[in-house]
N, C-alpha and C positions, 0 to 999 in steps of 0.2 A: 554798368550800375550793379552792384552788389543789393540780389533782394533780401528786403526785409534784414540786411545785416549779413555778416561773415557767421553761417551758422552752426560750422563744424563745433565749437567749443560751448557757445551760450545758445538758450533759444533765441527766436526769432520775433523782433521791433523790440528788445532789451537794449537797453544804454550800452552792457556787454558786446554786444552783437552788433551793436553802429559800430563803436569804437576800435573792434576790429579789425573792418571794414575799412574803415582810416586806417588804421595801423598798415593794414597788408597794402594799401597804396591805392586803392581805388579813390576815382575823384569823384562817384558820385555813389548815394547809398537811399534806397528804396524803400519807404516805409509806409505802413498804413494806419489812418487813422480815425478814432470813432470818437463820442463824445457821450462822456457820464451823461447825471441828470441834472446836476446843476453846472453844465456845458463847461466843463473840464474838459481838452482834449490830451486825448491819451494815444500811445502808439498798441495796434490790435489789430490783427487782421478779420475776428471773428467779434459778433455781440455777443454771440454766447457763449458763456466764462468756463460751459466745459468742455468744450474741443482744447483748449490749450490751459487751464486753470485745475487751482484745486475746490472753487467755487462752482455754484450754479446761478440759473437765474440768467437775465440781461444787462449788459453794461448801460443802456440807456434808463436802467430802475434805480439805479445806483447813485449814490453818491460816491465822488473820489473819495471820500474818507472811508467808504465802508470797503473798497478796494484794496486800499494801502496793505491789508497785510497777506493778499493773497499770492500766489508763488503762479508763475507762470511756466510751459515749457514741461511741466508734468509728466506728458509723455515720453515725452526726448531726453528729460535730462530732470528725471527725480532726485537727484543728489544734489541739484542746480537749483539755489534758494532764489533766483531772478522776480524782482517787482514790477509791475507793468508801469513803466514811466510816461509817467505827463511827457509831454511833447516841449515843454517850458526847460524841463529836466537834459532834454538831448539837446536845445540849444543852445543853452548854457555848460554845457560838457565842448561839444564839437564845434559850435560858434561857426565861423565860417571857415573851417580848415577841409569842409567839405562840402560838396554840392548837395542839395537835396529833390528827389520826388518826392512830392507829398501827396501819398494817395487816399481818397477821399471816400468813405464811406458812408452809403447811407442808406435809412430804414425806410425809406421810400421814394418817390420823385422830386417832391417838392418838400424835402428834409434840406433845409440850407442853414443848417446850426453850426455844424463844423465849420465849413468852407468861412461863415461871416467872424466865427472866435479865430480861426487860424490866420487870418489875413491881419487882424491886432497882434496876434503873437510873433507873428513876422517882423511885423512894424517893430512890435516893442525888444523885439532883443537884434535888429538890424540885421536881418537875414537878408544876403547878397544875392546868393545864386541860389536858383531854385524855382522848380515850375510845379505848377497842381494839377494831380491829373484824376481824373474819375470814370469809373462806367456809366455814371446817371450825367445824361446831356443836359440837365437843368443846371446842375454845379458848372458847367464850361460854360453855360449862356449867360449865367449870371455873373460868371467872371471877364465873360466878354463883352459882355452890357457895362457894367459898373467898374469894372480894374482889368480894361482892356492890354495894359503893359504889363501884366502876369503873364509868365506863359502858360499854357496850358496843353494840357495832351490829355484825347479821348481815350480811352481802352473798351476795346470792342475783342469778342473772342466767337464772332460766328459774321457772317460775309453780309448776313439779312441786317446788322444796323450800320455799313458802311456808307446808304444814302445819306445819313447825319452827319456827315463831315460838311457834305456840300452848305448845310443851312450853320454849323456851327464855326467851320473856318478856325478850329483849333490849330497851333502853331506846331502841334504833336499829334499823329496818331500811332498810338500803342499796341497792336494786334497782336493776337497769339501768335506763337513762332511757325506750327503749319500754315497760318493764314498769308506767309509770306509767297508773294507770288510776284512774277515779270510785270504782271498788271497791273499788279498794286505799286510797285516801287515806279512804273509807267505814270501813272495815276498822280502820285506825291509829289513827282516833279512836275506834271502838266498845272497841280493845282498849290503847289508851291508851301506844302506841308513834310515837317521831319516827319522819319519814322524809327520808332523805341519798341524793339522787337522785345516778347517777354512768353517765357521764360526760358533759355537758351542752354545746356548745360554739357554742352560736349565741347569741344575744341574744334572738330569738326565744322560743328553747327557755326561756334564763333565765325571761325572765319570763313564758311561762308557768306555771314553777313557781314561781313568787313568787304569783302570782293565786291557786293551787291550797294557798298557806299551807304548801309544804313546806320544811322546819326548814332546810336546807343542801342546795347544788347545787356538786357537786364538779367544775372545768372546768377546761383548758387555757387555757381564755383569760386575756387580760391586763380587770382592770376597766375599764381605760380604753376598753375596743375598743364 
């Protein structure tokens, strides 16, 4: 899985940086997502607009409109005029020529704004393949509860929220790449869960998890490297 897009050339969850990602042959591509104020979802890894923006403030104070003319990727790639695109915007670019993670962002536990507008936006532009995966166990419960045929996958990056798989019975768990252990991949077969190791970015590392039989290794790299 290509995170957050192919990011050597554009920044990172740009239409640029999906489309990449397709380009260079990956079948699946990573992206993250938050939602304005008047629940626009948009691709972002952060709510606030200046780790990667030339704005301040928070994406949740916002209207998409008062967004639209801010440049993304700042840091990385100041010459890079990039728009932080609706999520409407990359489905209708990529359509189903690629798989998606859709990872879910949220301002607190029981923030289920995203998760309930993305699952219409799915609907409505006929997304095939694709699973939603989040660190807040409320967004998988509530997908589990209510659109049990979604897939889903937890992302856990410390060993102390692992007992949450047992009560949430995701079809995915996502761990950090040190957290990969004998135990754990032990573990996912006894309890009959994939695992999407993230973030992986050596060759090395790949195919050690290729040996270890793990489903998806989500990485910065290009396949060709």
């Amino acid at each position: 899985m290509s995170h957050r897009g192919y990011k050597k050339d554009y920044p990172e969850n740009t239409l640029k940086s999906l489309e990449s990602a397709r380009d260079l042959g990956f079948e699946w591509v990573e992206l993250d997502l938050v939602s304005t104020k008047d629940n626009v979802v948009i691709c972002s890894h952060n709510f606030d607009l200046e780790t990667e923006t030339n704005g301040k403030g928070y994406v949740f104070n916002f209207l998409y409109d008062d967004l639209k003319i801010l440049h993304t990727g700042v840091n990385f790639f100041p010459q890079k005029f990039e728009r932080i695109p609706q999520l409407e915007e990359v489905f209708k670019s990529l359509s189903n020529s690629i798989s998606y993670n859709l990872e879910i962002k949220t301002m607190s536990m029981f923030d289920l704004r995203t998760v309930k507008s993305l699952l219409s936006i799915i609907k409505d532009n006929k997304i095939k393949n694709f699973m939603i995966s989040s660190f807040n166990p409320m967004v998988i419960l509530y997908l589990k509860l209510f659109c049990f045929k979604v897939n889903t996958a937890f992302l856990v990056e410390s060993k102390k929220y692992l007992w949450l798989v047992n009560w949430l019975h995701p079809d995915f768990l996502n761990p950090r790449a040190d957290m990969l252990t004998d135990d754990l991949i032990r573990n996912s077969k006894k309890h009959k869960y994939g695992l999407i190791v993230w973030t992986v970015n050596s060759r090395m590392g790949i195919e050690y998890c290729i040996e270890k039989n793990v489903q998806s290794v989500i990485t910065d790299c290009s396949l060709n490297n």
